[in-house]
C-alpha positions, 0 to 999 in steps of 0.5 A: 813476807807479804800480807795478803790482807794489806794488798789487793789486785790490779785493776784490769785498765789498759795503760792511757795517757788520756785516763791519767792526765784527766785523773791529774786534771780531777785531783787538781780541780777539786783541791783548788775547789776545796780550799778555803783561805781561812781553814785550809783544807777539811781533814780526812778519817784517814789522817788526824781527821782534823781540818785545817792541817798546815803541815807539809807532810799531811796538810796544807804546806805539802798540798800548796808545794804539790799544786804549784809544782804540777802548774810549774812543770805543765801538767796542769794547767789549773792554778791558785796564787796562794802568795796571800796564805803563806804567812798564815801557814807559816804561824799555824805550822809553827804554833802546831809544831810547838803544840802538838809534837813530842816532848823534846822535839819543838827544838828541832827544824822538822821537815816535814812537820815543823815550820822548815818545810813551810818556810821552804814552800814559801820561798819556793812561790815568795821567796824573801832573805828572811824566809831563807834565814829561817830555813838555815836556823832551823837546818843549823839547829839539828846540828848539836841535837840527837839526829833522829831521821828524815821526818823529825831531825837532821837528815831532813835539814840536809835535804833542805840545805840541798833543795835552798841551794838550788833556789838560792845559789848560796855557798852557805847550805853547802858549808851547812850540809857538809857540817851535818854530813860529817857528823852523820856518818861519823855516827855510824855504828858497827851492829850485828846487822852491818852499820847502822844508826840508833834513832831516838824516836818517840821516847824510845831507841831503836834502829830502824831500816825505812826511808822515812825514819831510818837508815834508808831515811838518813843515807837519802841527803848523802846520795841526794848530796853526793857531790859535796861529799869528799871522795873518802866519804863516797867510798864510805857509802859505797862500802856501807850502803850494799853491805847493811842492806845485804845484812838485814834483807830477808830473801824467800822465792816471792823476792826479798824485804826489809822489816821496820827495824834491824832485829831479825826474829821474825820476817817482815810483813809490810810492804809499802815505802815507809817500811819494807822494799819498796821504800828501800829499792825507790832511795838505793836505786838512786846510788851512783855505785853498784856491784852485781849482788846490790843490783840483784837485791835491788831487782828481788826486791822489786819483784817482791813489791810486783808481786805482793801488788797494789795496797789496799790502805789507798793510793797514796805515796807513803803507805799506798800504790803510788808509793810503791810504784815509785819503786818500779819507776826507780828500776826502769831508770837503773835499768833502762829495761821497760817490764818495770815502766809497763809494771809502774804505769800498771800500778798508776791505774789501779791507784786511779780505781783507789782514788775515785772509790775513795773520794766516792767514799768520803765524798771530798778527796784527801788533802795531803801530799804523802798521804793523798791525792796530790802526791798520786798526781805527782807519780802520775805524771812521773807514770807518763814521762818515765821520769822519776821524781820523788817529791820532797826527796828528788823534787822541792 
């Protein structure tokens, strides 16, 4: 159940606050010296390759959102006042979404591609009534149409209704995440492998597992939400939750995994956040329930991301090393037992190596939140203070 090919060693770097804090401060700088108010940032041959990317999961939106969080929360001291893009960055990103997304899914608010997750940028560093109304019709606009999952659909506009009633304090996102809640679990279905959700996905239906386009993706806003759940919606989840994941794990001597999607033909070969027990053990290990079987399978899977190591497609959160290590960072939380800080802060500097080749490499570093280095920094940081914070999910 693991590719040796897609993984690589640990590097052998001793753990050093100074060596992660100087790798932060590095990341930081050269964003901030690559940016161009104009066109953004250049792509990168590991994304579209195409500059001026305005999106939040892979240009400039997520990398705005990243720099101004690393400033807001002191772990640098570096900053840019990017108030004078924000409009611009909006109209790309619409006009992008519109343009370039698949048939059908200009309708919806997408999170992390479409112009509700650049709104919510905006309101975070200028926030404005209109702005807010933006966010909420694009949220409200998942309601009637097919859920789709956290990247594309509705249980994105549940976590933004979760992220715009922390910063706005109005009773409206609740009224809007509980509509949608109702109608998520409502769409429960009982399969073979446990309850599940059919994603309408790309022009084809099939239910898939992961945290960014599946079941993982779409419990995230029901656990980040949960006290706006009713109490029998709570017991729901907490029925479901342990016996789906007991229904499709894949358990061997090396730990167990999760494929991409419920079928079980053949075992799992990835091992990353999006897709595999990486991703699966950084959402459940936030479940405010447990059982002793649950908080086994938590802790093989994570030894299974231990044990398959670092990945060798970069250092990046959504299919790299700081992704993966999230899911260590998560344990040590669950658990209060350190072997899984010590095997997190391993992974950070290794991913550090991963990221100075890279940028060696291409001779820029890589402009995104998910895919690149301003998400590292962001598991960096959590590397230091212990602390968890899974941007997007945990952190806006």
């Amino acid at each position: 159940m693991i590719t040796p090919s897609r993984h690589r060693a640990l590097a052998h770097d001793a753990w050093s606050e100074l060596a992660v804090r100087t790798a932060i401060a590095d990341i930081v700088a050269d964003a901030i010296a690559d940016f161009d108010p104009q066109t953004f940032w250049p792509g990168h041959p590991g994304d579209d390759g195409v500059d001026g990317n305005p999106s939040f999961y892979y240009g400039a939106a997520g990398v705005i959102w990243a720099l101004d969080y690393l400033h807001r929360v002191g772990a640098s001291p570096a900053a840019k006042d990017f108030r004078a893009v924000l409009p611009k960055l909006l109209e790309r990103t619409t006009a992008r979404f519109e343009r370039d997304s698949p048939a059908g899914y200009a309708k919806h608010g997408s999170l992390l591609f479409g112009d509700m997750g650049a709104a919510l940028v905006a309101m975070r560093l200028d926030p404005t009534p209109g702005l807010a109304d933006l966010v909420h019709a694009r949220a409200e606009a998942n309601t009637e149409l097919p859920i789709r999952e956290l990247m594309w659909g509705m249980p994105g506009s549940m976590l933004a209704a979760i992220h715009m009633a922390q910063m706005t304090r109005e009773p409206r996102w609740r009224g809007l995440f509980e509509m949608q809640a109702a109608r998520l679990l409502d769409d429960l279905e009982e399969t073979p492998q446990g309850r599940l959700w059919t994603q309408d996905l790309y022009g084809a239906k099939d239910r898939w597992l992961g945290p960014v386009h599946g079941f993982a993706g779409n419990i995230i806003p029901l656990l980040r939400g949960w006290d706006w759940l009713t109490p029998a919606q709570q017991a729901q989840l907490a029925d479901v939750v342990p016996q789906t994941l007991a229904a499709n794990a894949w358990s061997s001597e090396t730990g167990t995994n999760w494929g991409a999607r419920s079928k079980r033909e053949t075992p799992p070969s990835l091992c990353q956040h999006c897709h595999g027990a990486p991703g699966m053990v950084t959402t459940f290990a936030d479940a405010p329930f447990a059982t002793p079987d649950f908080d086994e399978l938590l802790l093989d899977a994570g030894r299974l991301t231990w044990t398959a190591g670092p990945l060798t497609k970069g250092s990046n959160l959504c299919h790299g090393t700081g992704g993966n290590g999230y899911a260590f960072l998560k344990l040590y939380r669950r658990t209060n037992d350190p072997v899984w800080l010590d095997r997190a802060r391993q992974f950070a500097m290794t991913a550090i190596v991963q990221y100075r080749g890279a940028r060696t490499v291409v001779d820029r570093g890589r402009y995104s939140l998910w895919t690149g280095d301003v998400g590292l920094a962001i598991y960096l940081l959590d590397c230091i203070t212990g602390e968890p914070r899974f941007p997007t999910i945990d952190v806006f």
